[in-house]
N, C-alpha and C positions, 0 to 999 in steps of 0.2 A: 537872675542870671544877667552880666555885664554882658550891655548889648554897642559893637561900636560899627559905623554905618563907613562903608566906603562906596569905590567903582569898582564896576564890572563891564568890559568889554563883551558884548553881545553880535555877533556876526563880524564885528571889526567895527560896531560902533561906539562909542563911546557914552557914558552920561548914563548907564544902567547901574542899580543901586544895588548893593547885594549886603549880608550881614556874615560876621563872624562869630560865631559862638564857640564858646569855652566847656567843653563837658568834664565828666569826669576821669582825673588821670591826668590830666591838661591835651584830651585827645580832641583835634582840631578836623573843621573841615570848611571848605570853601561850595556856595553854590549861588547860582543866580536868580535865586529867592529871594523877592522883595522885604517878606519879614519873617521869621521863624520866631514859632512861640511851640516850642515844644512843651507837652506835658505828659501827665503819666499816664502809658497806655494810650495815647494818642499817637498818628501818623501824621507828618507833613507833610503835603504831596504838592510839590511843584507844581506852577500853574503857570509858567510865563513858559509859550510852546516856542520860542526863538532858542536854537542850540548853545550847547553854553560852550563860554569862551576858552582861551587857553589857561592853563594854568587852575581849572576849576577845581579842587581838591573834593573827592567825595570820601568822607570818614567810613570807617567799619564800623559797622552797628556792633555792640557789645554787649555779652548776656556774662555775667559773675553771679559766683555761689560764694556763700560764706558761714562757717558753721552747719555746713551739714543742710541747709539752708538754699532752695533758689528762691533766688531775689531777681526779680526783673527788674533793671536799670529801663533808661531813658531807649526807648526801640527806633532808631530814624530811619521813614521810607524814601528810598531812594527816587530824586525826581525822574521824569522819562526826559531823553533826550531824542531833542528833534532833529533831524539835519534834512536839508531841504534837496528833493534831488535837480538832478541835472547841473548838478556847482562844477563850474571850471576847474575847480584845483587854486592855488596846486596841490599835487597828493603826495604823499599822505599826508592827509588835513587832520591836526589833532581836533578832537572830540572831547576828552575830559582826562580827567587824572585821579587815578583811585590809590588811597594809604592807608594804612595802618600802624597804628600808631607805637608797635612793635617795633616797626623799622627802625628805630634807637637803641633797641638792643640786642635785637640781631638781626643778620640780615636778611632781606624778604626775599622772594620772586613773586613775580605776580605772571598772571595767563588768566584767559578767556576759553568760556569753548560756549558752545551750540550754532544755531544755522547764519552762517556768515562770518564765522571764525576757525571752527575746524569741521563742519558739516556743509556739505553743498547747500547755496551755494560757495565757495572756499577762500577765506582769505580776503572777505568785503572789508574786514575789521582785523586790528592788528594791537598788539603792547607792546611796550618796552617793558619787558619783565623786569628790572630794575629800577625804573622811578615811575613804573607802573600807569604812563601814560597811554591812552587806546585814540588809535587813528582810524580813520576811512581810507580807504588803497584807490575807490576809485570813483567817478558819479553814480546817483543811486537812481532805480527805477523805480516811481510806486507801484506803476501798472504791472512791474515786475513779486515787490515786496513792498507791503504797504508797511511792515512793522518786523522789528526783530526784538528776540527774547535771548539773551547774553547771560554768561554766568560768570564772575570772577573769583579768581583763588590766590588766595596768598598761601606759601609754603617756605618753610626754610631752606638754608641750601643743601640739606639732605632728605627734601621731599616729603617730610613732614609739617602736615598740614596744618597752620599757624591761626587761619580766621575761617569762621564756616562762609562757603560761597555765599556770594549777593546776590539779588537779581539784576539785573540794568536791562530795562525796554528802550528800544531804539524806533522812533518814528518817522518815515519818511514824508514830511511836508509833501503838498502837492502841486503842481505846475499843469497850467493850461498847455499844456502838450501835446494832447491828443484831438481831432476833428471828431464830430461827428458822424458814425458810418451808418447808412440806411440797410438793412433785412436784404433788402431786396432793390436792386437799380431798376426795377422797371413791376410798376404794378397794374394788374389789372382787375379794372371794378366796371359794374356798369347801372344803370339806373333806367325807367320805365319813361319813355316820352310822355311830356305832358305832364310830368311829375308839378306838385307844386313846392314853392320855397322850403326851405327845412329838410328835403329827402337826405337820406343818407346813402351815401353811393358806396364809400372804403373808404380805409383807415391806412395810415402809411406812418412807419416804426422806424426811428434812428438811435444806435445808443452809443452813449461815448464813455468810452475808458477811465478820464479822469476822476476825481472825486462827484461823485451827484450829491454830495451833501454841501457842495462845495457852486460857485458858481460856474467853475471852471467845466460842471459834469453835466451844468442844469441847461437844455436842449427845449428850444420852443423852434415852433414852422409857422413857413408862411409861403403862399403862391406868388410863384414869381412871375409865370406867363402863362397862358393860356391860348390855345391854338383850336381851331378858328376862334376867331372873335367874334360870333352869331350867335344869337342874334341878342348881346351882349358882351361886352369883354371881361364881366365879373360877373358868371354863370354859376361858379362854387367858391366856396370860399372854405377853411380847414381851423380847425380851433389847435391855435398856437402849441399847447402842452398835451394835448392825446393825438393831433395826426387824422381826426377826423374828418373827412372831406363830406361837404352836405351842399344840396343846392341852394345859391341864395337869389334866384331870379326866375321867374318863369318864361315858357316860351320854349321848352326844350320839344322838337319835331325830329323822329326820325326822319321822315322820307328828307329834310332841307338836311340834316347833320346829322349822322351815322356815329360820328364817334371823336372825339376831343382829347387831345392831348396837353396835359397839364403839369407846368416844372415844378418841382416842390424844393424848398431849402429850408435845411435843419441850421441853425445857430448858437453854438453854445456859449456861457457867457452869459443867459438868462436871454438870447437875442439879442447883444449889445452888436450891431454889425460894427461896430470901431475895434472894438478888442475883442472878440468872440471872433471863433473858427468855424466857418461853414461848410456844406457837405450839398446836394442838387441830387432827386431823382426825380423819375418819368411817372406821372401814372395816368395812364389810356383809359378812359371813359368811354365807355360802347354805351349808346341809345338805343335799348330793346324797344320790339315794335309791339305794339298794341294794335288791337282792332278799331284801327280810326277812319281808316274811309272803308266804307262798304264799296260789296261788287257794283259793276256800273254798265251794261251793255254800250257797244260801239255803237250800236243801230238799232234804230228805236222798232223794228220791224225786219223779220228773215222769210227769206221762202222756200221751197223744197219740194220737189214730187217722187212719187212712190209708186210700182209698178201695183194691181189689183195681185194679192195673193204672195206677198212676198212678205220674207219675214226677217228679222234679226239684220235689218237694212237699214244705212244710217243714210236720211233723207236730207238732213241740215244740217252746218255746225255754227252754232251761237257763241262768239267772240264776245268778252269782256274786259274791263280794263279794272285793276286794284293794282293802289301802290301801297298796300301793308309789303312785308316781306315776303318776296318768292317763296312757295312751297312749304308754307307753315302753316297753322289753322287758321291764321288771320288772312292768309290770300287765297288759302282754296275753295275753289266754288260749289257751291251748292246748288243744282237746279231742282225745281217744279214745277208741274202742270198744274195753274190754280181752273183754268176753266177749257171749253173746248172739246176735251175729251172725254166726255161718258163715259164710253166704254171699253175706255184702258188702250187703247192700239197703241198707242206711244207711251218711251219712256224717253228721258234724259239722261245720261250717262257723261261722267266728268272724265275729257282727258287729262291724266296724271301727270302731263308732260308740258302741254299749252292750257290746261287750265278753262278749256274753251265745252259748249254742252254740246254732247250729238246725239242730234233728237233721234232713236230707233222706232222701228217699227215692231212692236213684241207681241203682236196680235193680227192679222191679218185680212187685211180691206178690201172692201169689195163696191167696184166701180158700179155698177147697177143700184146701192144701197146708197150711198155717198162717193160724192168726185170733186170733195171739198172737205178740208179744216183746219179751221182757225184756231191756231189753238195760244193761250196767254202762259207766258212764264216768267216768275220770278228766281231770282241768282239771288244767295244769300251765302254767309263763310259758315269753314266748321265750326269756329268760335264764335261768341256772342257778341255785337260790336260794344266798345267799348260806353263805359257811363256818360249819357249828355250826347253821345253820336246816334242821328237818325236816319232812316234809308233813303235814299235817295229816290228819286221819282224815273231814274233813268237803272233803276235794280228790276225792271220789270218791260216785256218787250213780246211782242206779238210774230206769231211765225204760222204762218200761211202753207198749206201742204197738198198739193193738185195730186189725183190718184188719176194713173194712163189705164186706161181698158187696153186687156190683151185678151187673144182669146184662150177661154177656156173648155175646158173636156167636156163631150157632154156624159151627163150622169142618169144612172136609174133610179127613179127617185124609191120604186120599193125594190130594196136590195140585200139581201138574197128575198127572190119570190117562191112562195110556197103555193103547189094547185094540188088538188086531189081527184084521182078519176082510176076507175076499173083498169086492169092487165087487158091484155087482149084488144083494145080499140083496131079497127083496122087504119090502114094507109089514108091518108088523106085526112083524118080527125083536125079539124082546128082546135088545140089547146085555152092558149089564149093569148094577147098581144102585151108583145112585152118592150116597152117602147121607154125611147128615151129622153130628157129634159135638156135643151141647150140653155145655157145661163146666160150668153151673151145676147141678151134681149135686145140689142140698140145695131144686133149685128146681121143679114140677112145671110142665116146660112142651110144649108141642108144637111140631114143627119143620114147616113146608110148605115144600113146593119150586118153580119156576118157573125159566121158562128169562130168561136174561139175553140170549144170543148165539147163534141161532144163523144162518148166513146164509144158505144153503139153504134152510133149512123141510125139515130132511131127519131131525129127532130129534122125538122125544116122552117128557114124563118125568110118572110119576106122583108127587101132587102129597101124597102122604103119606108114601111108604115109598124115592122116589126112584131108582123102577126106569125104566131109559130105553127106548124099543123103536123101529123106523123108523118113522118117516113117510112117507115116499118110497125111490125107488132111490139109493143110494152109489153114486155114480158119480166114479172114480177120475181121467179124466181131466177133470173139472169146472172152472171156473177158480175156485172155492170151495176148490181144495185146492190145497195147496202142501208139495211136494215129497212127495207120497204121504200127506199128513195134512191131517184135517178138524179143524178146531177149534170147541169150543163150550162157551158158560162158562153156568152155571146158579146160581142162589140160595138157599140157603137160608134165612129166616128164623122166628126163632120169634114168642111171641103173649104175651112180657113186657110191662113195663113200665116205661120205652117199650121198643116192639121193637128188639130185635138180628137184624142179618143178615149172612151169609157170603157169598162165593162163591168156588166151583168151576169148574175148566179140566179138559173131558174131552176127550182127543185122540184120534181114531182113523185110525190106520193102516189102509189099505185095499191091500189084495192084488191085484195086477193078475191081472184076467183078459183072454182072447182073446176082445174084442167090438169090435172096430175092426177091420174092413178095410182093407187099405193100398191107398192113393193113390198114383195114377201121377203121378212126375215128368220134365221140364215138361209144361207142358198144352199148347203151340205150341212149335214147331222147325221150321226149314228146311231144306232136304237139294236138291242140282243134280240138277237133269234126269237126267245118268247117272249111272250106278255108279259105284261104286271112286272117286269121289272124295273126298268126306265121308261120314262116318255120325251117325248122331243118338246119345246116349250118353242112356240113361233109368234113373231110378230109382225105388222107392217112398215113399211115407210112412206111419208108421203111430203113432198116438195111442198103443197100448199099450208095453209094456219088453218088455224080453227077459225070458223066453225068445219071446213071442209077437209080436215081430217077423220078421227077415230067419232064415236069406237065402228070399228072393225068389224066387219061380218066375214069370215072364215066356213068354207064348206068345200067339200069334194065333189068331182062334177062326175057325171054319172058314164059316161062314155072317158076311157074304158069301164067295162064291167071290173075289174081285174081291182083297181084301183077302191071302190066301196067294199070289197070282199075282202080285200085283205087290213085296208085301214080305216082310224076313225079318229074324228075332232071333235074334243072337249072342251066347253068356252072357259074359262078360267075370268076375263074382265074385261071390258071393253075393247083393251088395245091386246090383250094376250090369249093363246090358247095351246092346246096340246095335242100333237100327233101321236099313236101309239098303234099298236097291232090290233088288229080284231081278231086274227086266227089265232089259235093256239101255238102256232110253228109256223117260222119262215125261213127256206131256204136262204145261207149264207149269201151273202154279195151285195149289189149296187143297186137300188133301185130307182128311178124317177117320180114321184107322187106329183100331179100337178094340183095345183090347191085354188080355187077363187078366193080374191081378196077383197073387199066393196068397201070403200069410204061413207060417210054420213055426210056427204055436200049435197046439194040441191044444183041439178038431180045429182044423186051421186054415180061414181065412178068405179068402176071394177077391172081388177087383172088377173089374169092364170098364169101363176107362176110355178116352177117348177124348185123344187126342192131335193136334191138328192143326196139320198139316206141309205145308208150304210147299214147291212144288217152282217150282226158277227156272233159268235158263241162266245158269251159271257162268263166270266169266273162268280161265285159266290157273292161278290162285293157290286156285281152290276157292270163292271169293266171287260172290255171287250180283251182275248186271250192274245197272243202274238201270232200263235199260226191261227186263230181267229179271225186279226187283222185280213192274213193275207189272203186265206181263203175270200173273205170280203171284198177283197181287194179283183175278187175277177177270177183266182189261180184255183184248179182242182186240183187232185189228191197226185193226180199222175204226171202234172207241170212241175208238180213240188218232188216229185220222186225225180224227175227228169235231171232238175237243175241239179238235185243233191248229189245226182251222180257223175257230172260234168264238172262239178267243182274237183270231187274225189280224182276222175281222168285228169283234171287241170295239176293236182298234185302230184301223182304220178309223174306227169311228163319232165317235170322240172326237177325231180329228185333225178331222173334215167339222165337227165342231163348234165346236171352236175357231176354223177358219178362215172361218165361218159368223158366228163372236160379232164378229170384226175386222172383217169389210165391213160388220156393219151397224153398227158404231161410226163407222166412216168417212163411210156414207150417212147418218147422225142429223147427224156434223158439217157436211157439206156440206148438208143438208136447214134450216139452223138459219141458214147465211148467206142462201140466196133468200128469208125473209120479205119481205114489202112490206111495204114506209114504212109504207104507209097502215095496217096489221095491228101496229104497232109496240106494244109490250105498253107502254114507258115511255110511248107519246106516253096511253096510255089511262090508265095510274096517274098523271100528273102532272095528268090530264086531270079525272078521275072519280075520282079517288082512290079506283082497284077495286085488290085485294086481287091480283088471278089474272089469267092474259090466255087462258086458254084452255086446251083437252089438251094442245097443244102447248108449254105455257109453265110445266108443272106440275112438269119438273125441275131448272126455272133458278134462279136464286139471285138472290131479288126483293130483297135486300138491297142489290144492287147500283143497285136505280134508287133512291136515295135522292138529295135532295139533297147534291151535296160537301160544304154545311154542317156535315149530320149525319154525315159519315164522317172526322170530320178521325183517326180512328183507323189508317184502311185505309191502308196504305202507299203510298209515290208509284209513280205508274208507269212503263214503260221511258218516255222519252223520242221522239214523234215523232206518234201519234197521241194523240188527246181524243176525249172526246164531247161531241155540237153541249149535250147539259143539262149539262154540267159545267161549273164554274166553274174555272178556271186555278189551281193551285197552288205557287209556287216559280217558279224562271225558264222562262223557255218554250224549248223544245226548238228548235235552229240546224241547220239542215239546209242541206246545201252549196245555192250558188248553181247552177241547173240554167239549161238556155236558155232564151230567151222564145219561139220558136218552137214551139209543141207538135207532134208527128206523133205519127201511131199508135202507132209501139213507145213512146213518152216516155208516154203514157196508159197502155199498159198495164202498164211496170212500174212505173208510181206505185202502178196500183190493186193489183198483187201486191204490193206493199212494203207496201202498207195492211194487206193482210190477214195479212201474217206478223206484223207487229207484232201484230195482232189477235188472231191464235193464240196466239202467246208472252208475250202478258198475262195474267196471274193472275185480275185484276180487273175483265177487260172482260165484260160478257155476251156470249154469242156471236151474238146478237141483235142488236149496236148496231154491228157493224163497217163498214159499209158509211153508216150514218148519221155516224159519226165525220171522216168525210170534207167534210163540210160547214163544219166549224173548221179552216179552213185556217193560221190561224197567220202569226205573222212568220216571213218570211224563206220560207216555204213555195216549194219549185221548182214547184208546180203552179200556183200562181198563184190567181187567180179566175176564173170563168166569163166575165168582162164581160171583163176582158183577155184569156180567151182568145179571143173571139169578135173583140178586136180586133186582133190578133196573128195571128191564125190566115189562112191563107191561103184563097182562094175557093176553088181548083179541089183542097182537101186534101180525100180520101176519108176517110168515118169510116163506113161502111157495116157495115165487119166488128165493129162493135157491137152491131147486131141480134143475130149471132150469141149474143153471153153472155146472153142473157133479157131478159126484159119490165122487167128494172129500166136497163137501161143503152142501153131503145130511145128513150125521149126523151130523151137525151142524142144519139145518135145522129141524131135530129131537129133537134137543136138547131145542129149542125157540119155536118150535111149539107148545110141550108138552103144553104149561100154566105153571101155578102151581107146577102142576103132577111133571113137569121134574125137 
């Protein structure tokens, strides 16, 4: 292949060599390839990364078939094009120029697409679809696109597709553009005082945008200043390319320097500061504290006193000095007693707050024993001090403790006192002395005694030397004692100041003696008329113990004779025995048996008791009968007749009375209808407006003659009668059509129908029934008097009128007449 060598303008420079080659078809292309040697099945791939110039002709690769046959021709890969960003312009800056070698026979278009031609971002890249030149529209970013992937097409002028697309990669060169930025503007690390050379304290991270494969991306550090400058001014030092920061100087103290601040700056460019971009942060180094100075006492010696007998009492406070860091393990203090205290009275307790020890008192001292101690302590921290640190000679400090005598109580040294002695001693017995111990040995005092308890009033104690003696008799079974013991508490105080006092419990056991006689049990029993039925089963009781109880001797004493004749005792066991009859028969009732009863005490003790027994007539079963009872109970045959007949008189009287209370209820009602008209209580209150109509009118219910007016309250009444002063309320009561003929029987059950209605009103007085007859009413079967006088026949007898009283004899007058009347 004819190879001929020209120029090629490269950025706008001149003097770059480039080659023309002639392939097949005479299809031509132009690039800024120093040499092409194509071959078969081989790729050429540009290598000069400067963008190519104007007018650079890139050929279409070309694949032909022939005979049915694919033959792969000569395949050229297209080189990448670089364009460098950030270029001024001007734009559009052509980039290259792509043909085909068709375009002599017909005519082309050409276009591009993918990201920066018709995909966001849009329109970076542009052709001249007609001589198929492609520009840049504007500067490029790398940090934006580092590279673009392009496709181009040729098509004829009817859109038909002329060469299969190419690829075209597009690379954006890169520019020192960007600084580098730190993670973080401000860092915090810290490191252990004391540390030596080498330690590593923190790391500090800057990255930059630009190419890091490049110089332009490659980031070294270095310290710029360092704050305080103690006790060197090159205390760390940082390795250029990781950011490391380690110490390179020893001498680091917390308590002189707490904490260090350090500039750090990142340079990219490889650290060239001439052309490299730099970038400054902070990073704060804090000096943790270690356990370097141990605790240290202010004073080499404390003092403190302490009352005798007092406790949980802070008698010193022992001040220290540590300069580790406040309130960590490295400054809080530790105290112990290494010597001094034997026997525990003190401890040392760390305030949380000042860090100071307060010696307490956790056991309680006694000035008599000791009024002095010494006691040594050392301060040490919660932590351990640090490697190579030793205690100091001032971590250990002596504290001196005076104890004050006060006075104290005096005390019983045997407390509670137990004594044993016999019941019964008489008055004046000296028990025994019960005296008390003052502890204040060093103090001249005197002790008096007095009783505190006692509840009997059965001791006496002398009030100097506290000897006790009786008062009274000990008496064992007392209800002051309990379970064989008296108890009683006494005082001692003495004549200090102020006074102290004690007290004592003296208990005294009391020795049963044989001074109780035993009681016969029960005091009442009943037992049947004869023998051999039941027996009575008796016991004793006795206040004192054994030995001066049971058993029991039981017997009957001879005087009365009456008493061995009719009863007898059968020992059944020590403490039990049986009363029962000896006669064949005994009269029902109450009897008294007295019985002796004798204890087994030395000497013993005897009582005649009385027992009373009940004798009754018995049923089959051994049980006393009920009129068995009461005969026994004291009653003969002729009491029991007596009462039975006083109950029957008591029945009687009550039945004659009751049936006494109902007739005259009957006679008051019937007494209540014969008033006369004329005695009429309402015609007198409607009359006289009097209040009462009389003795007889003082149970009625005056409420009733009221005007209807005034009663519109009172509920309506049955239906059929009124009274003539009442005024009509609601529809008037229909009473069946009766006949116009009146005769006797039609008269008198009008007037009985009157009166039941009369009775079975609520609201009538029983006074007005017979006046209520005169409002006859519509529709009334009785009619009027005028009709009946003319209705009524001459020869009708009305005589048997007279008979019902003086109120229904002028009526009777009035029908008798005939005619006449």
């Amino acid at each position: 292949m004819p190879k001929s060598t020209g120029m090629l303008h490269e950025g706008g420079n001149a003097g770059v060599k480039f080659s023309s080659c002639v392939g097949t078809k005479g299809t031509q292309y132009e690039t800024n390839s120093v040499d092409f040697k194509p071959q078969k099945g081989k790729k050429i791939v540009a290598l000069d990364p400067s963008p190519p110039p104007k007018d650079t002709l890139l050929p279409w690769p070309r694949h032909q078939n022939a005979d049915g046959l694919r033959r792969r021709k000569r395949d050229w890969v297209i080189p990448p094009i670089n364009v460098p960003e950030n270029s001024r312009g001007p734009f559009p800056q052509q980039l290259v120029r792509i043909r085909s070698d068709k375009d002599n026979d017909i005519p082309i278009r050409y276009s591009v697409t993918g990201v920066g031609a018709d995909q966001p971002p849009m329109e970076v890249f542009s052709i001249d679809s007609m001589s198929g030149r492609m520009y840049v529209t504007r500067p490029m970013d790398r940090e934006e696109h580092a590279s673009y992937h392009l496709r181009a097409h040729a098509v004829d002028m009817n859109g038909n597709k002329v060469e299969n697309p190419i690829d075209l990669y597009i690379y954006v060169i890169d520019m020192n553009d960007n600084r580098p930025e730190f993670i973080n503007q401000v860092y915090n690390g810290s490191v252990d005082e004391g540390s030596k050379p080498g330690t590593y304290v923190m790391t500090v991270t800057a990255n930059d945008a630009d190419d890091s494969t490049t110089a332009n991306g490659m980031v070294r550090y270095r310290i710029v200043t360092q704050t305080p400058q103690s006790p060197s001014q090159n205390m760390f030092t940082i390795n250029s390319e990781t950011g490391d920061i380690v110490t390179v100087a020893a001498g680091l103290d917390r308590e002189k320097v707490q904490q260090y601040t350090v500039i750090v700056q990142a340079t990219d460019m490889e650290g060239n500061l001439n052309y490299g971009l730099s970038n400054t942060a902070t990073a704060i180094i804090t000096v943790t504290d270690v356990n370097d100075n141990p605790p240290e006492f202010t004073a080499s010696t404390f003092a403190g006193e302490v009352p005798e007998n007092r406790v949980e009492t802070v008698v010193a406070n022992l001040t220290v000095m540590d300069r580790d860091q406040p309130h960590s393990p490295n400054w809080n203090a530790v105290y112990r007693i290494i010597s001094g205290d034997p026997s525990g009275h003190f401890s040392v307790r760390t305030d949380p707050v000042t860090n100071e020890g307060m010696v307490t008192v956790v056991k309680a001292v006694d000035y008599e024993l000791n009024r002095a101690f010494m006691l040594t302590v050392m301060v040490s921290n919660q932590a351990p001090l640090a490697s190579g640190i030793q205690m100091s000679f001032q971590s250990t400090a002596g504290v001196t403790i005076s104890v004050m005598d006060i006075n104290e109580a005096p005390y019983f040294p045997s407390n509670h006192k137990l004594i044993r002695l016999e019941e019964g001693v008489p008055p004046g017995t000296v028990l025994t002395t019960f005296s008390a111990v003052d502890p204040d040995r060093f103090m001249q005092q005197a002790v008096r005694y007095s009783k505190l308890s006692d509840p009997a009033n059965w001791l006496h104690i002398n009030t100097t030397n506290g000897q006790i003696t009786t008062a009274a008799v000990l008496d064992r079974e007392s209800l002051y004692t309990k379970n064989n013991v008296y108890e009683a508490t006494f005082l001692a105080a003495d004549n200090g100041i102020p006074p102290a006092s004690g007290t004592g419990t003296l208990q005294i056991y009391l020795i049963d003696i044989n001074d109780n006689a035993p009681e016969l049990l029960p005091k009442e029993a009943q037992i049947c008329e004869k023998p051999n039925l039941n027996a009575i089963n008796i016991t004793a009781a006795d206040a004192d113990v054994d030995p001066n109880i049971g058993p029991y001797v039981f017997e009957l004493p001879f005087v009365p004779a009456a008493v061995r004749k009719n009863w007898t005792i059968t020992r059944l066991n020590g403490d039990y025995a049986q009363l029962s009859l000896r006669i064949l028969y005994l009269e029902a009732g109450m009897y008294d048996v007295p019985i002796i009863v004798t204890d087994s005490g030395n000497p013993p003790l005897s009582n005649t008791s009385i027992i009373k027994v009940k004798v009754c007539p018995c049923d089959d079963n051994g049980d006393c009968t009920t009129i068995g009872a009461v005969a026994a109970a004291g009653l003969g045959t002729g009491a029991i007749v007596a009462i039975l007949i006083c109950i029957l008189i008591l029945l009687t009287m009550v039945l004659l009375f009751v049936m006494w209370m109902k007739r005259r209820e009957k006679e008051r009602h019937t007494k209540q209808l014969l008033i006369d008209p004329e005695d009429d209580v309402r015609d007198n209150i409607l009359k006289y407006d009097e209040e009462g109509g009389g003795e007889e009118d003082q149970d009625y219910d005056l409420s009733q003659l009221q005007q209807p007016e005034a009663m519109g309250h009172v509920p309506s009444k049955a239906p059929g009668v009124r009274r003539v002063d009442e005024r009509p309320v609601g529809a008037e009561p229909q009473y069946p059509v009766r006949p116009m003929v009146p005769h006797p029987g039609d008269i008198g059950d009008f007037i009985n129908e009157g009166l039941r209605a009369a009775d079975n009103d609520p609201t009538a007085p029983p006074y007005d029934s017979l006046l209520v007859f005169d409002y006859e009413g519509s529709g009334s079967t009785a009619g009027s008097v005028s009709s009946l006088n003319s209705s009524s026949s001459g020869d009708q007898d009305y005589d048997y009128l007279n008979d019902w009283g003086p109120r229904f004899k002028k009526l009777a007058d009035m029908y008798g007449g005939g005619e006449e009347d």
